[in-house]
C-alpha positions as CSV (number, residue, x, y, z in Angstrom):
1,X,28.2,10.4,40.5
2,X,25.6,7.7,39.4
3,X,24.4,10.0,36.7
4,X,27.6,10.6,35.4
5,X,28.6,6.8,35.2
6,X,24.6,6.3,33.0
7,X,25.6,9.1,31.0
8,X,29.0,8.2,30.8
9,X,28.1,4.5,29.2
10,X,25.4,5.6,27.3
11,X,28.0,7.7,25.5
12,X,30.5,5.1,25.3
13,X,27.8,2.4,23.9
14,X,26.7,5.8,21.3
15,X,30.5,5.6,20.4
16,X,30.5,1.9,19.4
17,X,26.9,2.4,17.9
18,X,28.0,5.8,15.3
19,X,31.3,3.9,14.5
20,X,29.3,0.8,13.5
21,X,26.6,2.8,11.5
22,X,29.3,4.5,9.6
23,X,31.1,1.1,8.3
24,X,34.1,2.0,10.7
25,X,35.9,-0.3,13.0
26,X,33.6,-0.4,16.2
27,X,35.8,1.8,19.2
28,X,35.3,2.6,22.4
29,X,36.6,6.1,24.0
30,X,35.8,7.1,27.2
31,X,34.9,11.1,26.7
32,X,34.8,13.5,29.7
33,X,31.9,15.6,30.0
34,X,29.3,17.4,33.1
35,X,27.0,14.8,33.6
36,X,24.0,17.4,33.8
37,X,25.0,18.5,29.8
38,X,25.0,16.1,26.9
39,X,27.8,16.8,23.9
40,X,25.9,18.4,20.9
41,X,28.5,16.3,18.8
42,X,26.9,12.9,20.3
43,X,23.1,13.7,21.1
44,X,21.6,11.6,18.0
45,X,23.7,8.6,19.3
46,X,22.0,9.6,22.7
47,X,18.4,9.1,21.1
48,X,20.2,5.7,19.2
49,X,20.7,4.1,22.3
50,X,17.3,5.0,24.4
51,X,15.7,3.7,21.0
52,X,17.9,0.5,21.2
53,X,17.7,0.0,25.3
54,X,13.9,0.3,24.8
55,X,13.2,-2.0,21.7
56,X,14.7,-5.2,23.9
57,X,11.5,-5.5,26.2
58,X,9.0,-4.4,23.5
59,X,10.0,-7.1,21.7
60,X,10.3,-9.6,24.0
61,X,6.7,-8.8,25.3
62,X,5.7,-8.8,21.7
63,X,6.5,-12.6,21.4
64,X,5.1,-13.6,23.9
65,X,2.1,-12.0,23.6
66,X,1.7,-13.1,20.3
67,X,2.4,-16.4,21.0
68,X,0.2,-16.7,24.1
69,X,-2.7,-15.2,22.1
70,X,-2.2,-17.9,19.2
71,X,-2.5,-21.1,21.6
72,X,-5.0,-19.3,23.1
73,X,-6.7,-19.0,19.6
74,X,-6.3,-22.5,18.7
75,X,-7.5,-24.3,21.8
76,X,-4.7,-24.2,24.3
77,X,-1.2,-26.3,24.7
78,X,-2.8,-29.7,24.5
79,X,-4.0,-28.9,21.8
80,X,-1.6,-26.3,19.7
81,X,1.9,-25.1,19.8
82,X,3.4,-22.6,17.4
83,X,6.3,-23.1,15.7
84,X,9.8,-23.3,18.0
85,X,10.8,-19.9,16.6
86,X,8.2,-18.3,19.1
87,X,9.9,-19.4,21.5
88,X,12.9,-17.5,21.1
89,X,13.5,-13.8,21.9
90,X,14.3,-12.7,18.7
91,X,11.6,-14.9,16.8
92,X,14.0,-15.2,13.9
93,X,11.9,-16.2,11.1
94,X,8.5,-15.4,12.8
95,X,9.1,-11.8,12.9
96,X,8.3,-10.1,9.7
97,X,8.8,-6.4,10.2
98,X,9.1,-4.2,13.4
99,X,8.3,-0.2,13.0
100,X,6.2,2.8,14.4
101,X,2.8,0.2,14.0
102,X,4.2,-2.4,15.7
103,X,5.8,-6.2,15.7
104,X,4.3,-8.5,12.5
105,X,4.4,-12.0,13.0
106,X,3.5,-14.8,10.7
107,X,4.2,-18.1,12.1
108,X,3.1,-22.0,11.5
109,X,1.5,-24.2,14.1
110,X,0.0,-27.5,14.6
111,X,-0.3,-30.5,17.6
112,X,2.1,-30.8,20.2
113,X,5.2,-32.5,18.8
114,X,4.3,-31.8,15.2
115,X,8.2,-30.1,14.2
116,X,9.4,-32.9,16.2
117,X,8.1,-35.7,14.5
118,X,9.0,-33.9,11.4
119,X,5.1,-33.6,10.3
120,X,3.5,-30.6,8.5
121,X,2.2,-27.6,10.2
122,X,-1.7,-27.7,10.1
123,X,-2.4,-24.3,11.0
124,X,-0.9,-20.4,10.1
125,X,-1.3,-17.2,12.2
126,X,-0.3,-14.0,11.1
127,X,-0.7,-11.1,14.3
128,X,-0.1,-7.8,14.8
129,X,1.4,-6.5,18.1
130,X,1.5,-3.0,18.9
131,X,4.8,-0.9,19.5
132,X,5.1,-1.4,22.8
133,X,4.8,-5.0,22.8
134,X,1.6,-4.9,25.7
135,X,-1.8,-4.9,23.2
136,X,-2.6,-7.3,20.1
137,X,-3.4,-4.9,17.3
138,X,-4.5,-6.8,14.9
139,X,-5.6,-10.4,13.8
140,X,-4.9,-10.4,10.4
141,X,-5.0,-14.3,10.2
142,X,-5.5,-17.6,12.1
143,X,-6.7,-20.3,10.3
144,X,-5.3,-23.0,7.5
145,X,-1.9,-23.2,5.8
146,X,-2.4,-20.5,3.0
């Protein structure tokens, strides 16, 4: 029965997710099916929502990693914070693209209190993090404002 009720949302969600892709009004339907056998008609929206269940935590491991790895770069918290949009799970602003080579983030930083005071950042990092959100790829840049 508990595999039924996974499978069973997972198709519901895949429902919601195809009707949203193809520009239609977003509906739920409940669909009865054996819980061992997944409809042909709905396995790509099965693959839709592993890929979207799975990107959550990458990404939120992909912040923070990059963001750790930055004040570590740049002598610490009494020294350095990033700007406030690494502090958010999304990292709206910060995160520049997100694909098979992993999360790209460019952000500003400077001394602490430097967006509260309203004064300029002082330093730029641009980091790659890899897919899975666990390993820093690549240091492309850490230094002043370009």
């Amino acid at each position: 029965m508990k595999k039924f009720s996974v499978y069973a949302t997972k198709l519901l969600f895949a429902s919601v997710v195809l009707a949203a892709s193809h520009n239609h009004c977003a509906h739920a339907q409940w669909v009865d099916f054996d819980a061992d056998r997944r409809s042909p008609d709905h396995s790509g929206a099965m693959d839709k929502v592993d890929e979207i269940q799975n990107s959550g935590p990458a990404r939120l491991r992909a912040v923070n990693l990059a963001r750790s790895y930055a004040v570590d770069m740049n002598g610490g918290l009494s020294m350095y914070r990033p700007s406030a949009c690494m502090f958010s799970s999304s990292a709206a602003g910060c995160l520049i693209s997100a694909d098979s080579k992993g999360f790209l983030f460019r952000f500003n930083g400077g001394p602490p209190g430097w967006e509260q005071m309203g004064r300029k950042a002082d330093i730029e990092t641009e980091i790659l993090i890899g897919p899975d959100g666990t390993n820093v790829a690549r240091l492309i840049y850490n230094g002043r404002l370009r």
